[in-house]
C-alpha positions in Angstrom: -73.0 65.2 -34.4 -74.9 64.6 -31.2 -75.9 67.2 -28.6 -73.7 65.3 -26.1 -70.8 66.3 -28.6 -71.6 69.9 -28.6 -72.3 70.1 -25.4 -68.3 68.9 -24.6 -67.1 70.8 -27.1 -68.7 73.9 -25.1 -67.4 72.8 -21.9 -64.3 71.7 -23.1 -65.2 67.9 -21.5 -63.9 66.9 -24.8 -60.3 68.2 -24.2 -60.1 66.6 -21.1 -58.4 62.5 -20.5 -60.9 60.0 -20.0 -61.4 58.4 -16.3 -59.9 55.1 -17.9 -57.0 56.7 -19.2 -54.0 55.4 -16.9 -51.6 57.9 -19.2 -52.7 61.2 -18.4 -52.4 62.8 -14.8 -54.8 61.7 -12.0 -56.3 65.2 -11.6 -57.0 66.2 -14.9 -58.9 62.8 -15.6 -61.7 64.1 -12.8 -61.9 67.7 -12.6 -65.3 68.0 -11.3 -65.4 64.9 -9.1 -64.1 63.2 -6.0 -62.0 60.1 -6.3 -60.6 58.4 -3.4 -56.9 57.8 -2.6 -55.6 54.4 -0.8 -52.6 53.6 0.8 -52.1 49.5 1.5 -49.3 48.6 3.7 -49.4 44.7 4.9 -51.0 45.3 8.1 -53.5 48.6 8.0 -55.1 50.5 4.9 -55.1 54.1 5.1 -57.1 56.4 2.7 -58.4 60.1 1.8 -60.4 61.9 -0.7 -59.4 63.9 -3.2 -62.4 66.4 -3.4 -63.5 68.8 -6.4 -61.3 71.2 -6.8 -58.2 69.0 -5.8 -59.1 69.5 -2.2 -58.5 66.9 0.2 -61.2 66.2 2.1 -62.8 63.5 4.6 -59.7 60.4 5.0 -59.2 57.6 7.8 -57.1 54.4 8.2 -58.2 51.2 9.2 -56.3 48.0 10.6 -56.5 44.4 9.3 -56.0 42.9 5.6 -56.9 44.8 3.1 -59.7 42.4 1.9 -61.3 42.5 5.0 -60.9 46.3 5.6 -62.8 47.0 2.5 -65.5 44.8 3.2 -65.4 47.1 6.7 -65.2 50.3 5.1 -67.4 50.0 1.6 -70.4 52.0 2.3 -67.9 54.9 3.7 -65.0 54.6 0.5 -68.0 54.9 -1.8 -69.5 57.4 -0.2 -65.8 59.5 -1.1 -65.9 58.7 -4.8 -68.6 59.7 -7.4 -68.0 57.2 -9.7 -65.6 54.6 -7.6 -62.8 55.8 -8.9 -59.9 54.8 -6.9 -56.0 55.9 -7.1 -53.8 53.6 -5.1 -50.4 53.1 -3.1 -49.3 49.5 -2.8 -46.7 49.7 0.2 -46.2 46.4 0.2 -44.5 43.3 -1.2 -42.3 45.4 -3.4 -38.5 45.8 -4.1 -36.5 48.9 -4.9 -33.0 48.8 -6.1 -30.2 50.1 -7.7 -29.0 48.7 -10.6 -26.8 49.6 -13.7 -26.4 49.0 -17.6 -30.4 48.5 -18.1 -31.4 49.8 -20.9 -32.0 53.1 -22.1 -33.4 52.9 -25.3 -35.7 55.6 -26.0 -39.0 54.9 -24.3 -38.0 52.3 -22.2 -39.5 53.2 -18.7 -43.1 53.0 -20.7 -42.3 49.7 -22.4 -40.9 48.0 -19.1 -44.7 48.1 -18.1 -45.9 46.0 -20.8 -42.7 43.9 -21.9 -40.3 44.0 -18.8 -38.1 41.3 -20.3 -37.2 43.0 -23.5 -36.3 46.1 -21.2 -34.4 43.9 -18.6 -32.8 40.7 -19.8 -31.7 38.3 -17.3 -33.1 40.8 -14.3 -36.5 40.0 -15.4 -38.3 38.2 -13.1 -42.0 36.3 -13.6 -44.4 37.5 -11.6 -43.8 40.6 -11.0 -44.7 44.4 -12.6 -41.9 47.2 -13.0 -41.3 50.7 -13.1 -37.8 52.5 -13.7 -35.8 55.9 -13.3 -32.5 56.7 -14.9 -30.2 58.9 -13.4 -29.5 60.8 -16.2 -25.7 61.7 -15.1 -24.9 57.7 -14.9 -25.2 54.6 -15.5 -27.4 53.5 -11.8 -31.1 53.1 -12.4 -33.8 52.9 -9.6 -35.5 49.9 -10.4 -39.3 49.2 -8.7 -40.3 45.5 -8.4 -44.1 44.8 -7.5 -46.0 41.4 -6.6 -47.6 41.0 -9.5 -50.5 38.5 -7.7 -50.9 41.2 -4.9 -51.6 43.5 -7.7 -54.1 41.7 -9.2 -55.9 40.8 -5.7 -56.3 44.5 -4.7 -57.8 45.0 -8.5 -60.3 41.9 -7.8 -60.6 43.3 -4.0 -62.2 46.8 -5.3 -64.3 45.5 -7.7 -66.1 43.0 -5.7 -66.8 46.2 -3.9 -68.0 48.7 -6.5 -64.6 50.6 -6.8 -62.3 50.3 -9.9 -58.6 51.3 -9.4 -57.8 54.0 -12.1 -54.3 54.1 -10.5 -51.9 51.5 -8.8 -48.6 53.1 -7.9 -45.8 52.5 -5.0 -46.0 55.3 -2.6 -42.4 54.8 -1.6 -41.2 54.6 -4.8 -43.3 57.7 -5.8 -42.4 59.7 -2.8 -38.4 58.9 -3.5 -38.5 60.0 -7.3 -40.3 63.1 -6.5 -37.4 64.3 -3.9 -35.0 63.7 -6.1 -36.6 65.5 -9.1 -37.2 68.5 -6.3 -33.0 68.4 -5.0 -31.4 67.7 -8.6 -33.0 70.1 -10.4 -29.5 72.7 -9.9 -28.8 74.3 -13.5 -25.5 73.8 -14.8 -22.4 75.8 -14.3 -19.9 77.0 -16.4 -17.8 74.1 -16.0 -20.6 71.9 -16.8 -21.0 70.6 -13.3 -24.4 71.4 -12.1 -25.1 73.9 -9.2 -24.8 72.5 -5.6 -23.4 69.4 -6.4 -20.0 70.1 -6.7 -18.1 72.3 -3.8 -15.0 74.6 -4.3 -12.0 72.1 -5.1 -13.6 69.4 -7.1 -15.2 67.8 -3.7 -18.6 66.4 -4.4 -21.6 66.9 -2.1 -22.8 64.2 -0.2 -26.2 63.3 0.1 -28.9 60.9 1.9 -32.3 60.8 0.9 -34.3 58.6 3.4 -37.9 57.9 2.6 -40.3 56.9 5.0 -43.9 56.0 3.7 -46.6 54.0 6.5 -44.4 51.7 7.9 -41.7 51.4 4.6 -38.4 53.1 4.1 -36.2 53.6 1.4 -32.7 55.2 1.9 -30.2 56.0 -0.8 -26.6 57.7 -1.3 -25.6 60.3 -3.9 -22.0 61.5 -4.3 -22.1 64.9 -6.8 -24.4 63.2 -9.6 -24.0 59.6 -8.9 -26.8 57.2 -6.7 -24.2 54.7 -5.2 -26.0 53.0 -2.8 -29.8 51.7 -1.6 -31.4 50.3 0.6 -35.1 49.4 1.1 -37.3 47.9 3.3 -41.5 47.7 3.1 -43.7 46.8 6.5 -40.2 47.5 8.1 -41.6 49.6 11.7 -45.2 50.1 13.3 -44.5 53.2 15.6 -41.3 52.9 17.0 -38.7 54.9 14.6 -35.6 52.4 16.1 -35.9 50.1 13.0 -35.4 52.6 10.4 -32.4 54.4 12.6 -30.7 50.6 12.6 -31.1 50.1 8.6 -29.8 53.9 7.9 -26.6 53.6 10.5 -24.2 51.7 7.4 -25.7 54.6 5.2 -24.7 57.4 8.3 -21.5 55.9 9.2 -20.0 57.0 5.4 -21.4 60.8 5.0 -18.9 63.1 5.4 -19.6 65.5 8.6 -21.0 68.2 6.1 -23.1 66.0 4.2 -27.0 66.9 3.2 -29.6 64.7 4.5 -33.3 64.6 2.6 -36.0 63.4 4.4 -39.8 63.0 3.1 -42.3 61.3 4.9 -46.1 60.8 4.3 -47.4 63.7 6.2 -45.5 66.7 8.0 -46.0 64.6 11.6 -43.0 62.0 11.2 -40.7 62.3 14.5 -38.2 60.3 12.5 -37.2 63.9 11.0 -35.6 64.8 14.4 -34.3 61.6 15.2 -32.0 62.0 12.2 -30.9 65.2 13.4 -29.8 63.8 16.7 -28.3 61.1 14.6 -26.6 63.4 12.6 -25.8 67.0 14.5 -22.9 67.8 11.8 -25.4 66.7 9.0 -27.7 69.6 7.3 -31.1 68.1 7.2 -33.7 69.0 4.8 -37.5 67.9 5.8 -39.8 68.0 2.5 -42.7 66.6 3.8 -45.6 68.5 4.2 -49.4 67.7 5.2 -50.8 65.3 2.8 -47.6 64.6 1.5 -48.2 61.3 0.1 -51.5 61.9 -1.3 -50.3 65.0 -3.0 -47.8 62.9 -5.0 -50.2 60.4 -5.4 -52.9 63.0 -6.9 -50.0 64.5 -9.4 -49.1 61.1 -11.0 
């Protein structure tokens, strides 16, 4: 055995997920170093560190293309990562749906990343990489579509540059799964029926979950248990909240007057919050976002 053996043995280094290993959490894979976190949207790049500890720590944003904002920013994005490791949001060229009757054999959302067509049949589509959430009450899946060629670009992008991308994720997509896991997580009740979902009389609850990540949005309906409808849009608004209000009025128009509303955004700052709640006066609306929202969920993948 060599002394670098004992040595993680005592420190318990040899416990711990490898840097390289794209299965285990983000955290745990660097517990004693700083990694940075990027967020690429089509027009700006916006980014953060993730300092030891699991503090966040020195961040910007930058517009332009991506490839000529890390030529720009290189020096300073190396500077925020010991060992170039990099965690990234792609925010755009990407399509979320709803779908229904994929399959849900067991393992499926982990072999749709290496053989989408067995896990999709006739949905499949070349060129592109996929990631997938059952709702475990139905038959509707959220299904994640990403450019596969923008994919590999940002990949090539980092490593001309010294960085190598431990992570590529869809902060949307992320953002969206993790409100739902937070707002569905009602035990059941006696009837079966779980918690919240259901009101007295058999009525089920209405909800909205609208998603807003740099520029993107994602919107979706739930009756009781079931997703029924989505909508999504990347590099949709730059500023100006009026786009997103026009693709969520369809969704608005069908809530019941005592419907829930769930909104997340990437930081605690969005004025889009408020701008549903003038939409919606009758509407109770929930605001999960908090500072550093997105890289949170980005960190905890």
């Amino acid at each position: 055995m060599n002394l670098k053996d004992i040595k993680d043995v005592l420190t318990f280094a040899a416990f711990r997920p490898e840097p390289d290993d794209s299965s285990a959490p983000w955290r745990p894979r660097f517990p004693h170093k700083r990694t940075l976190l990027l967020n690429i949207s089509r027009a700006a790049t916006t980014w953060r560190c993730l300092g030891k500890g699991g503090r966040f720590l020195e961040g910007g944003s930058q517009e332009g293309e991506f490839k000529d904002v890390a030529t720009q920013c290189n020096d300073e994005w190396k500077s925020l990562s010991d060992d170039g490791w990099c965690a990234v949001s792609i925010n755009t060229r990407y399509v979320i749906s709803l779908e229904t009757n994929l399959s849900r054999k067991p393992g499926v959302e982990e072999v749709i990343r290496t053989n989408p067509r067995s896990a999709l049949g006739s949905r499949y589509e070349r060129g592109k990489r996929y990631a997938l959430t059952h709702n475990p009450e139905s038959i509707a899946s959220i299904l994640l579509a990403c450019d596969e060629e923008q994919i590999r670009r940002t990949e090539t992008t980092l490593k001309e540059h010294g960085l190598q991308a431990g992570r590529i994720a869809c902060g949307t997509y992320a953002l969206l799964c993790r409100v739902l896991e937070e707002t569905n997580a009602e035990r059941p009740s006696g009837d079966g029926s779980r918690s919240g979902l259901n009101q007295p009389g058999g009525k089920k609850v209405e909800r909205l979950y609208v998603v807003c990540c740099e520029g993107s949005v994602c919107a979706m309906l739930q009756s009781g248990d079931l997703w029924t409808e989505l909508r999504s849009r990347s590099d949709l608004y730059h500023g100006d909240p009026a786009p997103v209000l026009d693709i969520l009025q369809p969704l608005c128009s069908r809530l019941d007057k005592d419907a829930e509303v769930h909104f997340v955004a990437e930081t605690d700052e969005s004025p889009l919050v408020e701008k549903l709640r003038d939409r919606l006066p009758s509407a109770a609306v929930t605001d999960h976002s908090r500072n550093h929202q997105l890289w949170r969920v980005l960190a905890d993948l």
